[in-house]
Structure formats: C-alpha cells, structure tokens
C-alpha positions in Angstrom: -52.0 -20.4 -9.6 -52.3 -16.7 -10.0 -50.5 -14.0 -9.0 -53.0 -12.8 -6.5 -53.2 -16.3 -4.8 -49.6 -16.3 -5.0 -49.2 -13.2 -2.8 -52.2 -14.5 -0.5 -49.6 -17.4 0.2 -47.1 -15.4 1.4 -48.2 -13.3 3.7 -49.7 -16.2 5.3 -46.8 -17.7 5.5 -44.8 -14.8 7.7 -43.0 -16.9 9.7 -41.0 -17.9 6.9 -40.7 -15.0 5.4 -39.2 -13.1 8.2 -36.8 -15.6 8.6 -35.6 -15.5 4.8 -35.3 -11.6 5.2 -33.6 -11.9 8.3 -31.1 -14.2 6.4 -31.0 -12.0 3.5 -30.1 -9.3 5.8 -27.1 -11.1 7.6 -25.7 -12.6 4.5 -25.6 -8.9 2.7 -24.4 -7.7 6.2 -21.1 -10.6 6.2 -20.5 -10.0 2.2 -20.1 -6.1 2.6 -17.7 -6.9 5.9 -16.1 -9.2 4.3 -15.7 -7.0 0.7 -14.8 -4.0 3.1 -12.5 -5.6 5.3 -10.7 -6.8 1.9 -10.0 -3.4 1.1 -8.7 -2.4 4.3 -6.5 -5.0 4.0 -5.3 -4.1 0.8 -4.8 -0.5 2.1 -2.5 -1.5 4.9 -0.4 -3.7 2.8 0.1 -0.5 0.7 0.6 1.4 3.3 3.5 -0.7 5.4 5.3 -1.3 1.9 5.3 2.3 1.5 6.9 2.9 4.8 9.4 0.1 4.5 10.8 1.7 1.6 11.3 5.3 3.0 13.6 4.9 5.9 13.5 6.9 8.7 16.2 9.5 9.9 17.5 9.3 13.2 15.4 11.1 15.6 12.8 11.3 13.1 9.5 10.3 14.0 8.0 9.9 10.8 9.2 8.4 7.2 7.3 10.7 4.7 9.1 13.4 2.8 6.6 15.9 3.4 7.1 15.9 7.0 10.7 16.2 7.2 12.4 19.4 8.5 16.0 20.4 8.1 16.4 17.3 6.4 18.1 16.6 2.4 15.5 14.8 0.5 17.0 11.4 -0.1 15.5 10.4 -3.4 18.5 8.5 -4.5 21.2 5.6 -3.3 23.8 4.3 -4.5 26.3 1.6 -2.6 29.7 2.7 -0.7 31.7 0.0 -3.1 29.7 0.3 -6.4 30.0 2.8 -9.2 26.3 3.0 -10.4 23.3 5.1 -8.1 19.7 3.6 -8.0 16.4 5.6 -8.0 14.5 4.6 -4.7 11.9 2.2 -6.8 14.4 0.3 -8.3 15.2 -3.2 -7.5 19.1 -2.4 -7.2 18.8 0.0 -4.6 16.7 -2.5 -2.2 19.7 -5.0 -3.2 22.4 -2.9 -1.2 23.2 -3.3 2.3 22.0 -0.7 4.5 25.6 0.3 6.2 27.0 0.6 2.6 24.2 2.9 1.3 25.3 6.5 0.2 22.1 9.2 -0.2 21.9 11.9 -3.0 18.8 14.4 -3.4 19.1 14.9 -6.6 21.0 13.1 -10.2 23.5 15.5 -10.4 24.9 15.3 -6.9 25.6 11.5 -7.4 27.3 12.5 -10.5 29.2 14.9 -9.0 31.1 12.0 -7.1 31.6 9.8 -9.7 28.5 7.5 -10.1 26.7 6.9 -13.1 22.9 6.0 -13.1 22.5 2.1 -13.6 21.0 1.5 -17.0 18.4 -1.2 -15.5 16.8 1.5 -13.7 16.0 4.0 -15.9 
C-alpha cells in the first residue's frame, strides 16, 4: 500500500475520522480539567493551611500580616506555663493550647520575660 492510497483511504472514510478527532478532542479537553483542577486543588490546600496557622485578632477580618493595622506583629509564641518560645513554623508552637499561648514580635521581647528559644526549633 502506498502512502498516496493510504491517504485516499482516509478521507473516504470521514465518518470515522470525525469521530476519532471528536474523541481526541474531548479526551485532551477532560486530561487538561482534570491536570488543572489538580492544581487548583493543590492551591487551596496551601492556601487554608496558610490561614490556619495565622490566627486571626479579634475584630480582624483578615489573618495576613500585611493587612493588619494597629496591630503587634505576632511572629512568635511561647506557652503561659513553659519556659522555652517557638517560631510560628515550628511543631512546638502548634503543640500549645490556644488559652495558654503568650505572643512576642520579636526574639528579644520573649527574652526580655524570661524565655529562652527551644533548641528543636532553631
């Protein structure tokens, strides 16, 4: 068979070969949904762990350091019976309970108090 019969083939055939484009098309359609749907997901996730880890103040409608006003930076925490402050990120400072957490802006006002920085979290 050669190439020119080949293509003779086809285009008799356009009944079939509509429908294997029109598939074609849907399947690209559902696998870039599907891939961009992924990502959006992903994005979300992100996006409510972020905002579950910056706590709001009272009366504050929104989380994010950038838009609060009037408001000490809380950067730090450290726990109302402990002796050691945790950086935000760190897996000690999720592990205090929230009516027993203290707030510092910066290192040196925790150490002002008393509290040292916990050596896991460094």
């Amino acid at each position: 068979m050669s190439i020119h019969n080949f293509f003779k083939k086809i285009k008799e055939n356009n009944v079939f070969d509509r429908t294997l484009f029109l598939f074609s098309i849907i399947m690209i359609a559902v696998a870039l949904t599907s891939f961009g749907l992924g990502r959006l997901s992903l994005q979300m996730g992100k996006a409510s762990a972020l905002e579950g880890s910056i706590k709001l103040i009272e009366g504050q409608e929104s989380g994010f350091p950038e838009e609060r006003t009037n408001q000490p930076e809380k950067r730090f925490v450290a726990s109302k019976n402990g002796t050691k402050y945790y950086p935000l990120d760190c897996g000690g400072a999720k592990r205090i309970k929230e009516e027993n957490k203290i707030w510092f802006a910066s290192k040196e006002e925790a150490e002002k108090l008393g509290y040292l920085l916990s050596l896991t979290c460094k």
